[in-house]
N, C-alpha and C positions, 0 to 999 in steps of 0.2 A: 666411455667406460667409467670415469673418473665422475660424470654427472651424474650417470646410474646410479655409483653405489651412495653417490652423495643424499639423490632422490627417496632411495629407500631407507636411509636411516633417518630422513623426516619421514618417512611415512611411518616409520616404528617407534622413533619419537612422540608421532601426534597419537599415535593406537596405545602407547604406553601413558602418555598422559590421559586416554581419554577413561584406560581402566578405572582411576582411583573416583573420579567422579558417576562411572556410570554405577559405580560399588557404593558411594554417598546418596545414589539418587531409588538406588536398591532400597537399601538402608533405611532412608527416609520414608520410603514405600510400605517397607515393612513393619515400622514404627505406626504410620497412618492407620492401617491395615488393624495392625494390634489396636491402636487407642478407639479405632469406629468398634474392632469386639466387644471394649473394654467397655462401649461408654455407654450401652444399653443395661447390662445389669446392675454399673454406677447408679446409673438413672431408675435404675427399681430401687438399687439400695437405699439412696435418695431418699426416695418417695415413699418404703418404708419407714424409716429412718423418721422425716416428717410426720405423717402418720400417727407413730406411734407416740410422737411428744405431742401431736394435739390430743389424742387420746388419753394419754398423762394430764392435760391439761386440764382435761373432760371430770377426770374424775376427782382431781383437786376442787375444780369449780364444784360438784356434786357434793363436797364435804364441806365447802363454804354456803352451800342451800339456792347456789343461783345456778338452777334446775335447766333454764332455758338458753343460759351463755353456754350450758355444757352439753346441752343438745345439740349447738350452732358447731362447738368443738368435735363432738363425733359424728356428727354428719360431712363435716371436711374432711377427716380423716377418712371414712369409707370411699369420701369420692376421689382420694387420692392413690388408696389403697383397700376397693371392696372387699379382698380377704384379711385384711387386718386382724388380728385375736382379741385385743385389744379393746378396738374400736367397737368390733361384732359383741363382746360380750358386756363392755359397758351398755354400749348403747342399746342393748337386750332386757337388760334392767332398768335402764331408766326406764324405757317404752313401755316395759311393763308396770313400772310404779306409776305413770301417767295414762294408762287404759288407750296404747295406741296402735291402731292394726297392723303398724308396721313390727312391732313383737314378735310375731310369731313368725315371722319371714327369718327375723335374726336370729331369733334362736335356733332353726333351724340351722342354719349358716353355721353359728359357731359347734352344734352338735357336728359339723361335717371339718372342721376344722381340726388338723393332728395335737392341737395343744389345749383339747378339751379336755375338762378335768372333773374330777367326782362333784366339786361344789356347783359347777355348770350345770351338770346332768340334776344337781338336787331338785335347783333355782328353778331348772326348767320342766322338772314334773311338779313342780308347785304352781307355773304359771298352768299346764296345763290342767290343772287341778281348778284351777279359778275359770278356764275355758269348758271346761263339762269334760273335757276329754279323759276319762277316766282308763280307758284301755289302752292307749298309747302311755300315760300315766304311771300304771301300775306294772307295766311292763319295766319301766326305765326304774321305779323304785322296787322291783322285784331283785335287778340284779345290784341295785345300791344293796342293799340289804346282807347279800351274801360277800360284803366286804369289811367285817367288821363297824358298823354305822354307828354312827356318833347320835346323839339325842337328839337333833333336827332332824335327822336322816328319820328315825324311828318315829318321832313327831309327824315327820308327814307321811310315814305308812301309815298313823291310824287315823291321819284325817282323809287319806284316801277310803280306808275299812271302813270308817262311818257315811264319808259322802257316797259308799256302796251299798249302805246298807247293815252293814255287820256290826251292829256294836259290839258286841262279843271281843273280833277280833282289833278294833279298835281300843278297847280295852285296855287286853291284852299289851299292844304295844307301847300306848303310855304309859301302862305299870312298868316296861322292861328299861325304857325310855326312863321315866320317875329312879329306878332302883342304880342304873348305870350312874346316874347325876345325881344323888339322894340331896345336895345341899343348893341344886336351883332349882327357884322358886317357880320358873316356867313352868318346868315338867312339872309340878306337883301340882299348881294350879292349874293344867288341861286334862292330869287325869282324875282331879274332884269335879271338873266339868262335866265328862263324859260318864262320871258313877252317876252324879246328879239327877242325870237325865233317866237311871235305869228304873225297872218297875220293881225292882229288886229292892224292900226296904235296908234291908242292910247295907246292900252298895251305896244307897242313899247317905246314911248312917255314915258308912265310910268317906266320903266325899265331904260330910261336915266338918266332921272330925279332923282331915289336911285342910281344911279353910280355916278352922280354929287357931289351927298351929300357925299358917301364913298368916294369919291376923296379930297374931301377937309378937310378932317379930317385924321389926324395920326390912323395908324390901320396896322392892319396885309391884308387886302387889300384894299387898296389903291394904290397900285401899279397897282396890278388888275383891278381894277375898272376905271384907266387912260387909261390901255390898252385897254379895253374892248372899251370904250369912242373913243380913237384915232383906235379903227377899223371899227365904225360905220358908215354907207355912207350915213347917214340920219342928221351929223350934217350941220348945218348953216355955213356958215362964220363966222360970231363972234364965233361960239361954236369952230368949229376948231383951232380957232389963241386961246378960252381959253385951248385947249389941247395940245395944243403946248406949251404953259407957263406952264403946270400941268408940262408935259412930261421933260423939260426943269429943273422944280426945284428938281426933281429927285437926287439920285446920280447916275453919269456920268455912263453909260450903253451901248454899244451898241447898243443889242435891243431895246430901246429906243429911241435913237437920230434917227434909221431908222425909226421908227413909225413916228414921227413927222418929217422928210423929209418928209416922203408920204402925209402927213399934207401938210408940206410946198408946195409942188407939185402940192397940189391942189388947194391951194389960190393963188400961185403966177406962172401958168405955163408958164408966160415968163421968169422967174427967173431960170428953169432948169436945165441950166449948169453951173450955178454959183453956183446950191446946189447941182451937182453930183461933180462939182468938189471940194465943200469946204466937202465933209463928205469924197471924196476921199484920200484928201489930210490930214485930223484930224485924220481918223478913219485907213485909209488904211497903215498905217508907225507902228500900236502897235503888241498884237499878234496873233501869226496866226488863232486862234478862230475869232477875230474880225477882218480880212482881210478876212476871209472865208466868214463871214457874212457879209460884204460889197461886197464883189464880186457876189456874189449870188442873193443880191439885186440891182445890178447894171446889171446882165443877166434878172433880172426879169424885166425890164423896158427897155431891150434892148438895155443898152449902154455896148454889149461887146466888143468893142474897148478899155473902162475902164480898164472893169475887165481885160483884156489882160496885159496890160500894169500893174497894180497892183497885178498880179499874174504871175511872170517874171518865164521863164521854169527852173531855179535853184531853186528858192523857191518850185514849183513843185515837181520837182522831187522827194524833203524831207520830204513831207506832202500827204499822198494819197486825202486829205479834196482839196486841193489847186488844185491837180492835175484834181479833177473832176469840181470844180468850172472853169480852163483853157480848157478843152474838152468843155463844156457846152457853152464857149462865142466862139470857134468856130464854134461849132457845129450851132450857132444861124447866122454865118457870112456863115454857109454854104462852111467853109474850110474842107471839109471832107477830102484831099491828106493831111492836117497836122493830121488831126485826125488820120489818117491810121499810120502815121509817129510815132507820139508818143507812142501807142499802141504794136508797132513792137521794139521799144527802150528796149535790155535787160535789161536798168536800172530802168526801169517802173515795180514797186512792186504790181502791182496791182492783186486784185485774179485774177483767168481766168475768173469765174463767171463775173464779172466787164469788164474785155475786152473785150468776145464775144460778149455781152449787147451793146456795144459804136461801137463794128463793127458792128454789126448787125442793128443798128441805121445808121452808116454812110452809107452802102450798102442802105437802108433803100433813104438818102439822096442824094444818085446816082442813083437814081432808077432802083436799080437792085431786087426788090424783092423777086426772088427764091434764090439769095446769101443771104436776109435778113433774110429768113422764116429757112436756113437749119443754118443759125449763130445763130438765136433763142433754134433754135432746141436742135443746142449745148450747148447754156451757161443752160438749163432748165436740161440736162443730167448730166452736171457737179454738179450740186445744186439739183438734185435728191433727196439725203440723206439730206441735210441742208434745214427746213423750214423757216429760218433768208435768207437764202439766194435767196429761192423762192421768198418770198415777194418783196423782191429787183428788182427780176425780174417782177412781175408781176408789181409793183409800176411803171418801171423804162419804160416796155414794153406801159403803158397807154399815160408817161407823152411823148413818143417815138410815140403818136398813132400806137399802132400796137397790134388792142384788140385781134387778133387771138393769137399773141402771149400771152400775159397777159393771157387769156381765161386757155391753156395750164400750162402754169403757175402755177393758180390755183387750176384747176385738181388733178392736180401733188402736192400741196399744200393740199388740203384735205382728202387726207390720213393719216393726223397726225388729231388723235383726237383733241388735244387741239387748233388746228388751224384751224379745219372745219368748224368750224360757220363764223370764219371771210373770209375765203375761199367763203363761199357759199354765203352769204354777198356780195361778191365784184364782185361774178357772177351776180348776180340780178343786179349791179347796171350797169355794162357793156352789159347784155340784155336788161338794159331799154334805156339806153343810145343810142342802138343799131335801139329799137323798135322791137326787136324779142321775142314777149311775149311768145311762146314756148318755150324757155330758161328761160325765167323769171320765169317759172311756174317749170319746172324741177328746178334748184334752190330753189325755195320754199321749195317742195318737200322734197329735203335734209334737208332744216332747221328743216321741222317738225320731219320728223326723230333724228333730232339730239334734239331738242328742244320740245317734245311734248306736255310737259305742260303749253309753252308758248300760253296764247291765240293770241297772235296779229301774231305769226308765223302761228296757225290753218286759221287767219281769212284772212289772205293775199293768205295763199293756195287755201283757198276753192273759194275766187274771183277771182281767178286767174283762176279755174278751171269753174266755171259757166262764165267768160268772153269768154272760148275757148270753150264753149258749154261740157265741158266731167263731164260724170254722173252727168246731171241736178238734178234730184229728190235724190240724195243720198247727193250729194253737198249744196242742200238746207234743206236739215232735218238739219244735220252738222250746219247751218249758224242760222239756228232757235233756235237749242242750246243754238248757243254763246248769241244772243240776249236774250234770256231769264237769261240765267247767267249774263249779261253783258249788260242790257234793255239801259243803259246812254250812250252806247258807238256807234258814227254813224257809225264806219265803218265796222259794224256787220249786222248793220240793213242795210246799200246799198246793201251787201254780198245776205241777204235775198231779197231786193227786186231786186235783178238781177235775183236772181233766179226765182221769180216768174214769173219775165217776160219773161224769158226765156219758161215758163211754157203757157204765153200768158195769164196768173193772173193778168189781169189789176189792180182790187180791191185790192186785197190782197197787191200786190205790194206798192201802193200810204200809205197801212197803217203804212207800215215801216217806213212812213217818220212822225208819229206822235209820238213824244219820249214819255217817261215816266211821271205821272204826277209830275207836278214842274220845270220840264226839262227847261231853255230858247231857246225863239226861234230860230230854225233856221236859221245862217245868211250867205247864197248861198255864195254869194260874198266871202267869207271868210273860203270858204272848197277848198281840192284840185280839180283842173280841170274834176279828173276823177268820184269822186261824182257828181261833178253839170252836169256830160254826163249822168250817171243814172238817175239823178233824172229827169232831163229834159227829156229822151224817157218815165220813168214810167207817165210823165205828159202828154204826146201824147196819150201814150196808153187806157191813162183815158178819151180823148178828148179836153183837156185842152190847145189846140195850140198855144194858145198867150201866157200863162205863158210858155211852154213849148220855144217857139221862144226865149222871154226875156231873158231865162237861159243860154239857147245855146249859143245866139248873141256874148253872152259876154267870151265864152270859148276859150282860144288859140290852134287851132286844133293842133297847134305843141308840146304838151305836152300832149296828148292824146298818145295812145295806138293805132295800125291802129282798134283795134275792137273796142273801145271806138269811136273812129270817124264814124263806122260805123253806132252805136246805133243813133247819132246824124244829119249824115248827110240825113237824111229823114224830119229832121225838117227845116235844113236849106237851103236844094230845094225846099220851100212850103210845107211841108207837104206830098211828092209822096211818 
């Protein structure tokens, strides 16, 4: 009995000891337990945490100018932490200050990110303003706009409104943009740029007049604003001799001292060779940047006798720059046997790209044309793969007249995505140039393709297409659209009323021409040629012959389109 009970108070003993440790080993469990919870979101915070000091890193290095240590620093940080804020929206900008296709992935990214902010949404309808993307675009500064917007904000509504098409409402926004910030020089120098460009003399008028003022005050342009000034061909005499003193009080520039030659040139053109030879002789002895740049300007006004003599065939040889400013001043004397000469010299470094282009001009200049067309042919195969090098030719083929060439060029040139807009771009303007609207129209074509959310690329198609008669009734639903989306903009509503006429919708036609309520009126005089040809047959078609005559009278048929002269020339036979 006595061993029993002894038995069982060790057995209670060991169950009693064994409580405090199976309760230690709980404990411990529990701890574990907690710290494996713990130690995954640690490890994000972590990796956050890291992340964003390289991303700090990123953009300290970004203000130091070492562009590519801080690329190396936001790209660690995304791959530590791809939603970073940080990370996504530096490295959004930088991508976009360096043209890299990875941009637009990011900025997307940080558009989806909760710590997006107005200045994000700005940056990134400006990058897609620089991508063509106009409608995704205007959407994103549609709703900036209705938050109070600051002068950048308003700045790039109206670089969107012009790259749409609308000067009008481009305008508009640099004036509100100018008046909100009345004492930065920005806003008042983008909106003398955009009056500049109007056919409106006055707005012209007006855009001198803020250049005048930013001229005469210290400022970050001011320099600008001389230039802009001494390139206008609307000043007075007194205003030129004062841009000559602007230009003058500068520090000593180049560019410069030839602006105000061209000045001088035109107040004093008997004075001529006493001012080719005195910028000859200042400018042409420093270095070779600024002999390049006088020689250049002395082929553009035709004294290549100068430039000859200032660009001596030893200096040549050592400068490809110098070398092509000496071809150019014979090319203009019409020494094409020296041109052949230099070109054949083993010691001429020039690409081949570059030599076939100059023989193919001087062939060109001996009028041998099928030696020029198969030298074109060549330098365009050689430059195949290089789009730098294309453009060269296409540029060089135009400034050579030789659009067949240039044309191929191009071709050849937009195959590289990133260079197809400006490709197809340069086609249009070498069809217009041409008068061959079937090219012009094919070109479009590509644009819309390439640009489809562009409206002002839809609108120019679809005119393009009702001026050559193809799928009137689909091409005018299309052009009704834009007008409805786009009730302010006239060259939506010509679109539409070609088409209608084209339909033989006298009515309908004439209605296009009444804008929107509030709209100002229409001022003929002051639209392009090939509106005021619409508008004047929609006014025949109406009955309206004297107004229709007035419009016409005053259109210069050589700036028409031959179908554009067609629509017209029934009114300007009388009326047959």
């Amino acid at each position: 009995m006595t061993d029993s009970i002894s038995e069982g108070k060790k057995r209670g003993s060991r169950r009693s000891g064994r409580r405090p440790r199976v309760i230690r080993w709980i404990t411990i469990l529990v701890i574990v337990i907690a710290v494996i919870a713990a130690v995954k979101p640690v490890y994000h915070w972590l990796k956050t945490w890291r992340a964003d000091q390289l991303a700090a890193a990123g953009e300290r290095l970004i203000q130091q100018g070492k562009i590519n240590d801080a690329a190396r620093k936001y790209s660690a940080a995304l791959q530590l932490d791809p939603l970073d804020y940080k990370a996504l929206s530096g490295g959004a900008r930088l991508a976009t200050r360096g043209g890299r296709a990875e941009a637009l992935d990011l900025w997307e990214a940080v558009m989806r990110s909760p710590q997006v902010t107005d200045l994000d949404r700005r940056d990134y309808a400006a990058f897609l303003l620089l991508q063509g993307r106009i409608t995704a675009g205007e959407k994103m500064v549609d709703e900036l706009l209705k938050r109070n917007p600051d002068e950048p904000t308003l700045d790039l509504a109206s670089r969107y409104a012009q790259k749409s098409g609308d000067n009008v409402k481009a305008v508009q926004f640099a004036r509100i943009a100018a008046k909100r910030e009345p004492t930065t020089d920005q806003s008042q120098f983008r909106l003398a740029e955009l009056l500049s460009l109007s056919p409106d003399a006055p707005a012209r008028a007006e855009a001198r007049s803020i250049l005048w003022k930013l001229a005469a005050r210290s400022g970050d342009y001011k320099k600008a604003s001389i230039e802009s000034l001494a390139n206008s061909t609307e000043l007075n005499p007194e205003e030129q001799q004062r841009a000559v003193d602007l230009l003058t009080s500068l520090p000593p520039d180049v560019t410069d001292v030839l602006y105000a030659a061209d000045l001088r040139l035109r107040l004093h053109p008997e004075q001529a060779e006493q001012i080719y030879d005195e910028i000859t002789s200042k400018w042409g002895q420093g270095d070779a940047t600024s002999i390049v740049a006088v020689a250049r300007w002395l082929n553009l006004h035709l004294q290549a006798q100068r430039a000859l003599a200032l660009v001596t065939l030893e200096s040549a040889l050592h400068d490809d720059r110098l070398m092509l400013a000496r071809l150019d001043a014979l090319a203009i004397l019409g020494n094409w046997a020296e041109v052949e000469n230099l070109l054949s010299r083993p010691d001429v470094s020039f690409d081949p790209v570059v030599i076939e282009c100059f023989k193919a001009r001087s062939a060109q200049g001996r009028n041998a044309p099928l030696d020029a067309q198969v030298l074109w042919d060549r330098a365009i195969g050689l430059a195949a793969s290089d789009p730098l090098k294309l453009r060269f030719i296409a540029g060089f083929a135009e400034k050579s007249t030789a659009p067949d060439a240039a044309e191929k060029a191009l071709q050849q040139l937009a195959r590289f995505p990133e260079h197809a807009s400006y490709a197809y771009s340069s086609l249009q303007s070498i069809a217009i140039r041409a008068g061959d609207t079937r090219a012009q129209r094919m070109a479009a074509e590509k644009m819309v393709m390439l640009r489809g959310e562009d409206p002002n690329a839809q609108g120019q198609f679809i005119y393009l297409n009702l001026l050559t008669g193809n799928d009137v009734p689909g091409n005018l639903a299309k052009a009704k659209q834009l007008v409805a989306k786009y009730p302010d903009r006239l060259a939506f509503r010509i679109a539409a009323a070609l088409g209608h006429l084209r339909k033989q919708e006298a009515t309908p036609a004439l209605t296009q021409f009444v804008g929107p309520k509030g709209a100002p009126e229409i001022q003929w005089s002051r639209t392009e040629p090939a509106w005021q040809a619409v508008y004047a047959a929609v006014l025949q078609a109406n009955d309206k012959l004297e107004e229709a005559k007035q419009i016409a009278s005053g259109i210069q048929a050589a700036q028409l389109r031959p179908e554009e002269r067609e629509l017209i020339a029934p009114i300007l036979n009388g009326g047959n």
